[in-house]
N, C-alpha and C positions, 0 to 999 in steps of 0.2 A: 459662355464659361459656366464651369458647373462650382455651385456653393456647396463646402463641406471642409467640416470641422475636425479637427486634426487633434487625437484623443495621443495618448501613452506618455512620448518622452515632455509633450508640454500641455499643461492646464488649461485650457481654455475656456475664458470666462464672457458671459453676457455683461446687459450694463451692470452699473455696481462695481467698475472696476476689476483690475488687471492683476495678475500675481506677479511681483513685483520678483519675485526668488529664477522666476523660468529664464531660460538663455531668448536674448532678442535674435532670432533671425526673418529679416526680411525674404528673404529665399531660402526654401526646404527643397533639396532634393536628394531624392532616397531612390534607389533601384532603379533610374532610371523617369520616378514622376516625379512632377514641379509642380508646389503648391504655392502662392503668392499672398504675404502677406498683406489683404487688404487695407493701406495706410489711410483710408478715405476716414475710415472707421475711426482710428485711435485718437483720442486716447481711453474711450470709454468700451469698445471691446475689441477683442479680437478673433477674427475672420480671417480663413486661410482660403483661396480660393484656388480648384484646379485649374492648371493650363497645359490643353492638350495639345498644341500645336501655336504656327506663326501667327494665323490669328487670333489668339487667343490672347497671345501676348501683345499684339499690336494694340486689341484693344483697352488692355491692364496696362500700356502705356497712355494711349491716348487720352484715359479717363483719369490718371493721377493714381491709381489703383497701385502700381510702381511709380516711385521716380525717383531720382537721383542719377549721374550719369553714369556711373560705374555701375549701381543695381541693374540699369535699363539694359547696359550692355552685355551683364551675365544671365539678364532673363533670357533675351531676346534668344541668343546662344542655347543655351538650355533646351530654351523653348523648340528651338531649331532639331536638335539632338531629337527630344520627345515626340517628336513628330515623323523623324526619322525610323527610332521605332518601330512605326506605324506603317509604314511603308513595305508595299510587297514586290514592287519592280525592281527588277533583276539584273536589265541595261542600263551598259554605264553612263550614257548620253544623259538618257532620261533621270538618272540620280543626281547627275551636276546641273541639270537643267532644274532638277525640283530645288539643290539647294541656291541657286540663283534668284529664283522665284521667291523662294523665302527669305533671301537677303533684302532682295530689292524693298519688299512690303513691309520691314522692317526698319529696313533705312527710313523710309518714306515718312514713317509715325512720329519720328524727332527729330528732324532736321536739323538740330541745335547742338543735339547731342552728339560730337566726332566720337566719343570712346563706341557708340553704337556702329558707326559706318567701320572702325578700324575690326571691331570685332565679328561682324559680316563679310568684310572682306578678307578675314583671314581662313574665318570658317568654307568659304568660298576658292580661296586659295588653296588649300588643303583637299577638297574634292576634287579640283583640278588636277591636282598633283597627283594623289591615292591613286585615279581613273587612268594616270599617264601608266601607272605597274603594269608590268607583265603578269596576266593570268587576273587584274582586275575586274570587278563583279560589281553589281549593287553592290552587295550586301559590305563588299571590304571598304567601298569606298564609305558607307555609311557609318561601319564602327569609325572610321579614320577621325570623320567628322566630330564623330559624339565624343570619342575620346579628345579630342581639341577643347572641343565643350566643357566637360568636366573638370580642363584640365584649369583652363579659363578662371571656374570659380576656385582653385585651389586657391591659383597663384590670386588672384584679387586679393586676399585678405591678407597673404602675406607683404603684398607689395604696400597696404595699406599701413600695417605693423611698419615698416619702412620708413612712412611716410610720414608716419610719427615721429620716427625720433631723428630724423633730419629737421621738422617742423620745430623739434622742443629744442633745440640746438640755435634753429635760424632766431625762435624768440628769446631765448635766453642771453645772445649774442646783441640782439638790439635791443630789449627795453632798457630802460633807463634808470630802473631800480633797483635794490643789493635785493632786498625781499621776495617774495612769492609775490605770482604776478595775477593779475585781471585780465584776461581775454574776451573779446567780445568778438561773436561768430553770427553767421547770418543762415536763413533757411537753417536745411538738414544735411549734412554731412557724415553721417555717425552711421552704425550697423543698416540702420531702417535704411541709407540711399549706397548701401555699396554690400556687399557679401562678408561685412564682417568687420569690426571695429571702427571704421571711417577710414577719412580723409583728414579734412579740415577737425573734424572734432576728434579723430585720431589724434593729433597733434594736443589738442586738449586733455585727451587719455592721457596720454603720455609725459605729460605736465606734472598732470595728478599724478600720477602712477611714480615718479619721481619727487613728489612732495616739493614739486616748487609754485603751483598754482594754489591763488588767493581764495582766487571768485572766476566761476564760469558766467556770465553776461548770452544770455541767447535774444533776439529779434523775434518779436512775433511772427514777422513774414507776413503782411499781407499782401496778395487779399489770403491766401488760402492756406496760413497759419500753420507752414509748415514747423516754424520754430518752436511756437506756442503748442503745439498740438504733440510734437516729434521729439524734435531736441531737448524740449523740459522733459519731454517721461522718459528719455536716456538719461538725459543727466540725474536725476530724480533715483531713476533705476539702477543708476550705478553707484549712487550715493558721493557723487560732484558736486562739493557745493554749485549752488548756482543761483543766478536772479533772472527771470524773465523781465525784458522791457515790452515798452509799444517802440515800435520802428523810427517814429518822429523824435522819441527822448532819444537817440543817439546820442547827438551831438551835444544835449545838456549834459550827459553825464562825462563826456570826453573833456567840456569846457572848465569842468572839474578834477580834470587830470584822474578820475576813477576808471582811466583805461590806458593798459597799457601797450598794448596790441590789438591787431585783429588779424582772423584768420577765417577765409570764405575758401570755398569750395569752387569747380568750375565745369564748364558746361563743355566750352570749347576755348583752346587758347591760342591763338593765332601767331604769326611768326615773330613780331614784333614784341611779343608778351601783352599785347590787348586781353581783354579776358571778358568773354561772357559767361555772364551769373545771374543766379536770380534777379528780379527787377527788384532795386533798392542798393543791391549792392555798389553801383556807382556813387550814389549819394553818400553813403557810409567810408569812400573811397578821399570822396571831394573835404568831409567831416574831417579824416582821418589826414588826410595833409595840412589841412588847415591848423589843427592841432597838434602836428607833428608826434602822431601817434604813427608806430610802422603800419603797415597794413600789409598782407601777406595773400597771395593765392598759393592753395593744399591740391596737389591734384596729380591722378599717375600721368605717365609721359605719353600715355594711350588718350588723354585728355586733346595732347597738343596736335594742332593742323599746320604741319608747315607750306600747304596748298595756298595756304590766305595768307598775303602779306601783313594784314593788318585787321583788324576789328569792322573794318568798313564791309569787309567782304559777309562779314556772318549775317547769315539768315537769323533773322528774329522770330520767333516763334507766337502769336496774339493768341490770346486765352477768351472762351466766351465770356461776354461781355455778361451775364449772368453769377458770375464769381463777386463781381462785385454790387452787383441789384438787388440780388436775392440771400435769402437767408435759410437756410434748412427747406428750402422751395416756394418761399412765399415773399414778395416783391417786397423789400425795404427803402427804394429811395425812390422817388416820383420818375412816372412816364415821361416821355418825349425828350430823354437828356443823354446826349452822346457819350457814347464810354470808349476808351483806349484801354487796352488792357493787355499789355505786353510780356511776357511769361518770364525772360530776361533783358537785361543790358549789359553794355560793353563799358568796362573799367580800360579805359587807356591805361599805355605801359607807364606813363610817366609819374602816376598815382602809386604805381605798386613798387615797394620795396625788394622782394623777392618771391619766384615759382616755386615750391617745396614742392620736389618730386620723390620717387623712391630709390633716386639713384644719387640726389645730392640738390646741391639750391640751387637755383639759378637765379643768377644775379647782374646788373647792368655794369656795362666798362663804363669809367667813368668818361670816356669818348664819345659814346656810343648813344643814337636818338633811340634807341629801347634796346629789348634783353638782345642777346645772339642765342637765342633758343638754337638753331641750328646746329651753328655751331657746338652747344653744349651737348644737343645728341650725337654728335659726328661724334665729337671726344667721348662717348661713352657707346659706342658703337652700334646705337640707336636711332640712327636717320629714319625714317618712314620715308616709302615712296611716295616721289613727286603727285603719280597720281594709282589709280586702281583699275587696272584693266578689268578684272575680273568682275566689275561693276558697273561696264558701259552701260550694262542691260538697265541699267537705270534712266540712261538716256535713248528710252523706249519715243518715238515716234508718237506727238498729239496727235490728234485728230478733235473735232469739233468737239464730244462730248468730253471727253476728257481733259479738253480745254476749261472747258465750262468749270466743270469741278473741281479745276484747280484752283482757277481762278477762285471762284466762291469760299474756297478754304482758308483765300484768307483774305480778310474782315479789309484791311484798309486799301488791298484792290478793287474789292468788288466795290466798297464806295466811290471810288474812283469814276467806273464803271455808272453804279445806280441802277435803281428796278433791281431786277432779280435776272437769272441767267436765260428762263425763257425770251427774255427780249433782250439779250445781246446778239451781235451781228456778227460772223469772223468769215474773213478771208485770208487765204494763204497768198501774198503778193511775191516771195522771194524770188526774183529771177538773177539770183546772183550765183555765185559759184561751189558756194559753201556750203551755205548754211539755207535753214528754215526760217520764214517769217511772217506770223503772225496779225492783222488788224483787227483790233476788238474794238466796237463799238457798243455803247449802252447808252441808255436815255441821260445821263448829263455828263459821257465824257469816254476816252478813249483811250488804247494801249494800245503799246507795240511789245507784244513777244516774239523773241529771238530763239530758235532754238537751234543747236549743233547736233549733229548725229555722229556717231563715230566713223563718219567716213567724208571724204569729200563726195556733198550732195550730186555736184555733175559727172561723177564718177561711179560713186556708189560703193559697194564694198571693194571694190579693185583697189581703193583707195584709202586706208583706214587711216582716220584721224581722231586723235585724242578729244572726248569734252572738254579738257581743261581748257581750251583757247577760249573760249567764252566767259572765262573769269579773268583772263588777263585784259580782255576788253572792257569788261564793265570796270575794271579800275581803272584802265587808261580813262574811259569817257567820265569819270568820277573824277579823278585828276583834271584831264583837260577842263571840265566844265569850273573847276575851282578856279581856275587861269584864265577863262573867257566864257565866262556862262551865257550869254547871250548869244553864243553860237554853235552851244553843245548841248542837247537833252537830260535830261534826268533819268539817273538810272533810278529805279524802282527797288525791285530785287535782284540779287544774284543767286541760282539756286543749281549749286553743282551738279548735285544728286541727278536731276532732272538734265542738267547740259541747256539751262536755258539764264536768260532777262530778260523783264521785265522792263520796260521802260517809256519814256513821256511821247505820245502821240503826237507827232506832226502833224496836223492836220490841213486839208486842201483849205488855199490853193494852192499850198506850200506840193510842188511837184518834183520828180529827178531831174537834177541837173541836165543830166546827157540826154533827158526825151527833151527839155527845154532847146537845147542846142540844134539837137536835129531837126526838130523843127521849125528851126531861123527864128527863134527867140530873145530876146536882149533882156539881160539883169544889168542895167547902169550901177547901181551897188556894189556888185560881187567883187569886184577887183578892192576895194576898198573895206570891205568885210574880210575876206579869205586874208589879205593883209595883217591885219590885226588880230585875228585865228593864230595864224602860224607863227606872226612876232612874240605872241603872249604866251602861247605854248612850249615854244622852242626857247624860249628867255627864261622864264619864269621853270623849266625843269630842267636848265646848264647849269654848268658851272659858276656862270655867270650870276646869276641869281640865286643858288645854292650852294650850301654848305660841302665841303669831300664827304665829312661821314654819309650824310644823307645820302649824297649823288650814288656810293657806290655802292648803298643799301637798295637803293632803286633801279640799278644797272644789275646786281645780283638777283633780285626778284623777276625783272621783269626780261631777263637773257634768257631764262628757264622755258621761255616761251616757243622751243627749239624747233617744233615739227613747221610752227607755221615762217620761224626766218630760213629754216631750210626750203621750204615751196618759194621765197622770191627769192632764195640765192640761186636754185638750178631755174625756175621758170623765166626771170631778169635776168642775170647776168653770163650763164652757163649754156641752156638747151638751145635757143636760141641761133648758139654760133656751132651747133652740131649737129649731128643726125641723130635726132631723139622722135622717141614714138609718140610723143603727143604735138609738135610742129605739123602746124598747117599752114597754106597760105591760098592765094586764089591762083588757082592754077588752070595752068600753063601758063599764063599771062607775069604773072610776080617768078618765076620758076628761076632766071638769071639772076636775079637779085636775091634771094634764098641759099642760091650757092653762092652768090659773093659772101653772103654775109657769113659764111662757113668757113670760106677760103682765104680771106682778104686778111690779112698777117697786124694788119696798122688796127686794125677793125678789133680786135683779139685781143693784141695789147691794152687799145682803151679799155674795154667793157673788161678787161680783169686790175685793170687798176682801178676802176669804181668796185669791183667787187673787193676787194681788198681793202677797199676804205669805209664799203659802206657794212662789212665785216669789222672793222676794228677801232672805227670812230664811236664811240658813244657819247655822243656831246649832248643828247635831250632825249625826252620821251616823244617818240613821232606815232602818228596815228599808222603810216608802214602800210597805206593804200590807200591813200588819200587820191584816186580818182572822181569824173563828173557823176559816176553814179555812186559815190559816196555822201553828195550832199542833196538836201533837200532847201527849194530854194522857191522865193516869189522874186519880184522886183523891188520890195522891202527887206524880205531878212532872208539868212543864210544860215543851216542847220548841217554839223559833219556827225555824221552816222556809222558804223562799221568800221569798228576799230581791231576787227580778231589778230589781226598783224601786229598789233603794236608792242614795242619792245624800243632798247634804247640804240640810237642809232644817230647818223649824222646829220644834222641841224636841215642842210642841201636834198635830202630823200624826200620830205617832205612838199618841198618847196618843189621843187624840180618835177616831183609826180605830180601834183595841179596843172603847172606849167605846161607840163608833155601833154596832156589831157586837152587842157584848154586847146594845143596847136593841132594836135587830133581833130578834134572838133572844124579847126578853121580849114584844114585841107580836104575833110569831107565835103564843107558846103558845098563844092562845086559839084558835088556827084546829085545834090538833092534841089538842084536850079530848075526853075519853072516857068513857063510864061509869063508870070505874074510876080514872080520875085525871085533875081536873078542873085539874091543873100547878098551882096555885095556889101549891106548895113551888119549883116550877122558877122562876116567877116571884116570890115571893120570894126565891130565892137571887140571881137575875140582876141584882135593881135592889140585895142587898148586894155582887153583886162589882163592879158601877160603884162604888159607896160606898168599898170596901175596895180596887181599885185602886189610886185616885186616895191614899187616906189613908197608904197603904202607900210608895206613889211619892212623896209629896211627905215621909214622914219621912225615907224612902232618901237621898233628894236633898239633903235637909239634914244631917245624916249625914255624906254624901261632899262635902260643900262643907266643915264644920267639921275635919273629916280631913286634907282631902286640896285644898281650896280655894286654898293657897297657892302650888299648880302653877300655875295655870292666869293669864291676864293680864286676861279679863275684870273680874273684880273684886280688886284686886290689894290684898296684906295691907299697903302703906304708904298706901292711902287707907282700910281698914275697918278697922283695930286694934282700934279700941272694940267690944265685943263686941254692943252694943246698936244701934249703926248696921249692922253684921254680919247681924243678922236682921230690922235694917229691913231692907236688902237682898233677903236671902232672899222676904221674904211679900211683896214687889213684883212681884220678879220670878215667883215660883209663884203671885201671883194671873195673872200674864198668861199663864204656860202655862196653867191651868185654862181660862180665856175664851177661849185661843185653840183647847185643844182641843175642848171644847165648841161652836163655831161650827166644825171642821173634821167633826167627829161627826155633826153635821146633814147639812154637804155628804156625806160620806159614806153617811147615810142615805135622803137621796135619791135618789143616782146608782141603787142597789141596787135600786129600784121603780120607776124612769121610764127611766131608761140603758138600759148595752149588757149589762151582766153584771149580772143577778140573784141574788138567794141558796138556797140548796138550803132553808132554812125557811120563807120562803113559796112557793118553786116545789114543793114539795113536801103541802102545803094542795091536795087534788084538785077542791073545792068552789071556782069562781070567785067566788062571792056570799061563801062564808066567807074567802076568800083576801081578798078585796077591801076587805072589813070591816077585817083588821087590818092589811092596807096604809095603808089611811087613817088606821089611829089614829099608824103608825107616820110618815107623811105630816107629819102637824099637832107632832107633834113636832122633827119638822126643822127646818118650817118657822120653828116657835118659836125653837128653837137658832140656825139661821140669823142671826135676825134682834136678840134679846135677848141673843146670850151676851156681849157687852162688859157687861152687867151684873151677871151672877152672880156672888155672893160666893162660896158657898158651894156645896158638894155636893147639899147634902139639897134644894135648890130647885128642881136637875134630879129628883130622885127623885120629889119632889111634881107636875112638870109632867107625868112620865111618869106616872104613876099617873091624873092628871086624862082624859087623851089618850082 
């Protein structure tokens, strides 16, 4: 970037201070060039620095040189335009493909910050569109852009003005005084992090500007003083009253009732109304309930993500660990002492009183486990898309070096890891159908990243699929691991942008499942593990164990997950029984029973009455592919992995998909028999771990109902008191998951030998005659499942049918 000082409409001074009379703006742009208020500098001078283009600006973000999340996202923009400019290509491919590139690299710089990713992706939207005109050019689709650009920082400042006086309304309405009131604000919110009067100290403004504020109260912000440094020379500069504190008085002066509000600023806010902010502001959050002082989040509606259900999803941002060691460059606090240094955190909704937007507040039902953000933009005709196509390119394809460099970016992976990146180790292991996957190894420890491309991997682009299903998973595995952590991994990160996580390395001799199996292997465990898996999971997220708000706040997030229940509505329940262009089977040999299972009328009805149920049941959150090569397993413990499926579904999908899998397994042995081990032990253990699943899960389940039962509303303790109507209850209800897993096991069974995705136990049978033999036994067992399982009482009837087969 190039330094230079910006003479005529404003004074610029060295040290010795600021002219206190000139307009503050963080962003100048005149004719077309963007100068950036160096905020590193102030309070002692000011420095405008040019920014010729995306990079320019990625790095006046990356270094603090901008920030705020509304500035970030008008530079970035700007910067976009100015670079455009510059540009002499002519096709229009090549103009939507430059401003791709410059979104993507712009996203990338803040992660944290959503107002940057919506304002990339619209600038982004808009070349797409311009380039679809008839008689479109470079050049039209570039003014389309830049005029977007410009038109960006109008509106910022008026939406700002907005946001004020909904703000001075929301506090005026809840403090608790008749007088002029105390506000206390965190970080910078004000002209210097947005294009023009603020947010959060907008509200402030607005206060003043109306004569009903006392005292403005600012936070130093440490480590990097944004409050002390920023928010005093505004308030100072506007002539606000005001007090600077240190961050730790907080709560002394709250405990003196010398605060009668707060009002922060936000980064990104999640659907739930979580809110991440500068690091501090939870604490000032935890302060302010305690003292039943309101606390308020300032922020436009370009702030809000309704991608993330909740705070859990947002990417933390870590700052070098130099912000707080060092001091104007020279080391202040002793060698060899570990530093965390997190840029922001996450204020759950239950902290914050209300979202002050520019369109009105948003505020909690009193019903309701946090805000309906959603809802509130739908009624204002402001929904954001689910997700951003225009942005897949961000879910660009790792490869090894670019692995590295992600990884290293950030601080508490790469410890994870240890050494440096030259000695870490990656392999791509993924042999599944999806997705990409990642082994990283480093001198004291490992990862696992996940990545999604936008297509189905064994497809490729013939197959486009959204990144977002990689976030629905990392909250199911976040969930389920809450419910049974001992047999669910740690997720790490979630990082949209990218289309990946992060998460806890399995490590050998923990191996797949399904190589276990086919190679006549025994886990005496598993059946007793996978039990208490699916009782805890499928309990602990019903009805049973939960609240109606909750359930149907989790049933609304997690249904959104459309593309991937669409792949096991048509590839489970639908293609299967048709003539569809991805059906395979081993042919000639399977070819009669492929048209049966097209033809056969009884066949058709079953598998559409699971479809129909496992369409309209939402009784839990299921992992929605819980096959053997979903777990990671020894003969001690048991690990379920790959959850991109998961959505809310019937309790029996889960259950029933193990099931099917495990009986998979038992009809191939006979294709993998050898002189030396005719499996007869593999296959007695396979039909006791269905046995010991089911027996294990359904004690679990009663168990966690007798415990824990009186949570939840489906079956509530002022209708079952009687302990005997209680476990009438129970065996009703668990004969219907049995039957209904049981008939999802067949479907499941099927798909696996006539579908799209086969299994590594009979694709790995090299004899098509021998393959085909125990296809078919494994066949007529489905088909039986299918068609019988509303009658099963009991377990041991499956085990006899399969044995008959």
């Amino acid at each position: 970037m190039e330094m230079a000082e910006q003479r005529g409409a404003v004074k610029v001074h060295r040290k010795g201070g600021i002219d206190l009379e000139m307009a503050l703006e963080a962003i100048r742009y005149r004719d077309g060039e963007l100068a950036l208020l160096d905020q590193r500098l102030l309070p002692h001078e000011m420095v405008y620095t040019t920014v010729k283009g995306a990079e320019d600006a990625k790095q006046a973000i990356a270094t603090m040189a901008v920030r705020g999340a509304p500035a970030i996202a008008i530079t970035a923009a700007l910067a976009m335009a100015v670079e455009l400019r510059q540009a002499q290509h002519e096709d229009v491919e090549r103009t939507v493909q430059h401003v791709e590139e410059m979104a993507k690299k712009l996203v990338e710089s803040r992660p944290t910050a959503v107002n940057l990713a919506h304002a990339c992706d619209a600038l982004v939207q808009e070349a797409i569109e311009a380039a679809g005109k008839e008689g479109a050019d470079g050049q039209s689709v570039r003014r389309r852009v830049s005029a977007l650009a410009e038109k960006m920082l109008a509106e910022d400042v008026e939406c700002n003005r907005e946001i004020g006086k909904v703000g001075a309304k929301a506090i005026a309405d809840s403090a608790q005084v008749a007088e002029a009131w105390t506000v206390l604000t965190h970080c910078n919110t004000g002209s210097l992090a947005t294009a023009g009067y603020g947010t959060a100290l907008g509200v402030i403004r607005r206060l003043y500007e109306e004569g009903k504020l006392k005292n403005a109260v600012c936070t130093e912000t440490r480590p990097y003083g944004q409050g002390a440094r920023l928010t005093a020379f505004e308030l100072v500069h506007d002539g606000i009253p005001a007090t600077l504190i240190a961050d730790s008085a907080a709560a002394a002066l709250m405990s003196q009732g010398k605060v009668h509000a707060v009002v922060v600023g936000a980064d990104r806010i999640a659907e739930n109304g979580d809110t991440a902010n500068k690091i501090g502001t939870l604490s000032l959050a935890v302060m302010a309930k305690y003292y039943s002082v309101p606390f308020f989040v300032a922020a436009p509606v370009s702030s809000i993500d309704t991608k993330m259900a909740s705070g859990k999803e947002i990417t933390i941002e870590e700052r070098s660990p130099e912000e707080l060691t060092h001091y104007k460059g020279a080391r202040v606090v002793v060698e060899n002492i570990n530093v965390w240094n997190p840029a922001f955190d996450v204020t759950p909704y239950d902290l914050i009183s209300g979202i002050i937007t520019e369109v009105g507040l948003i505020t909690k039902p009193d019903s309701s486990g946090g805000f309906k953000v959603r809802d509130f933009l739908t009624a204002h005709g402001l929904f954001l898309r689910e997700s951003s196509p225009s942005l897949e390119t961000a879910c660009a394809a790792l490869d090894e070096a670019s692995l590295k460099e992600y990884l290293n970016s950030h601080s508490s992976l790469a410890a994870l890891l240890g050494g440096s990146p030259s000695e870490w180790n990656i392999r791509e292991i993924g042999d599944g159908n999806i997705n990409f996957i990642f082994v990283v190894k480093g001198p004291t420890g490992g990862l696992v990243v996940k990545q999604g491309l936008p297509y189905v991997r064994s497809m490729g682009d013939s197959w486009p699929l959204s990144c977002d299903r990689l976030r629905y998973e990392a909250h199911c595995l976040r969930r389920h691991r809450e419910c049974c952590q001992e047999h669910v991994p740690e997720v790490h990160l979630l990082d949209e942008a990218r289309g990946l996580i992060v998460m806890q390395y399995v490590a050998p001799p923990h191996i797949v499942l399904r190589k276990g199996i086919t190679a006549g292997r025994i886990f005496p465990k598993l059946g007793r593990q996978m039990g208490k898996y699916l009782a805890n999971v499928a309990f602990k997220t019903s009805l049973i164990g939960n609240q109606t708000e909750v359930h149907r706040e989790q049933v609304l997030f997690y249904n959104r997950n459309i593309q991937m229940f669409k792949i096991t509505e048509d590839l489970v329940f639908t293609e299967p029984y048709m003539e569809a262009e991805h059906n395979w089977w081993t042919s000639p040999q399977l070819d009669e029973e492929a048209l049966f299972m097209r033809t056969d009328p009884e066949l058709k009805l079953a598998i559409s009455n699971l479809k129909r149920k496992f369409c309209e049941h939402t009784q839990a959150l299921i992992h929605g592919d819980l096959h053997t090569g979903s777990l990671m397993v020894t003969k001690e413990s048991a690990w379920v992995i790959d959850a991109e499926f998961a959505m809310y579904g019937p309790i029996g999908f889960d259950v029933g998909a193990f099931l099917g899998n495990l009986l998979l397994g038992y009809f191939a042995q006979d294709g993998h028999r050898s002189l030396d081990n005719d499996r007869s032990s593999a296959k007695h253990w396979l039909l006791s771990c269905v046995s010991e699943t089911w027996a294990f899960f359904e004690e679990e389940f009663k168990r966690l109902w007798d415990v824990e039962g009186a949570n939840g509303d489906a079956f509530s303790p002022k209708l079952f008191a009687e302990d005997s109507l209680k476990k009438s209850a129970q065996q009703v209800f668990l004969q219907e998951i049995l039957q209904d897993a049981l008939g999802f096991a067949g479907a499941k069974m099927a798909r696996r030998i006539v579908g799209l995705a086969h299994v590594e136990d009979f694709k790995s049978i090299a004899d098509a005659e021998v393959r085909a033999r125990c296809e078919k036994k494994a066949l007529r067992c489905a088909w039986q499942l299918l068609k019988l399982h509303h009658k099963v009482t009991k377990m041991e009837e499956v085990l006899t049918l399969a044995k008959s087969c």
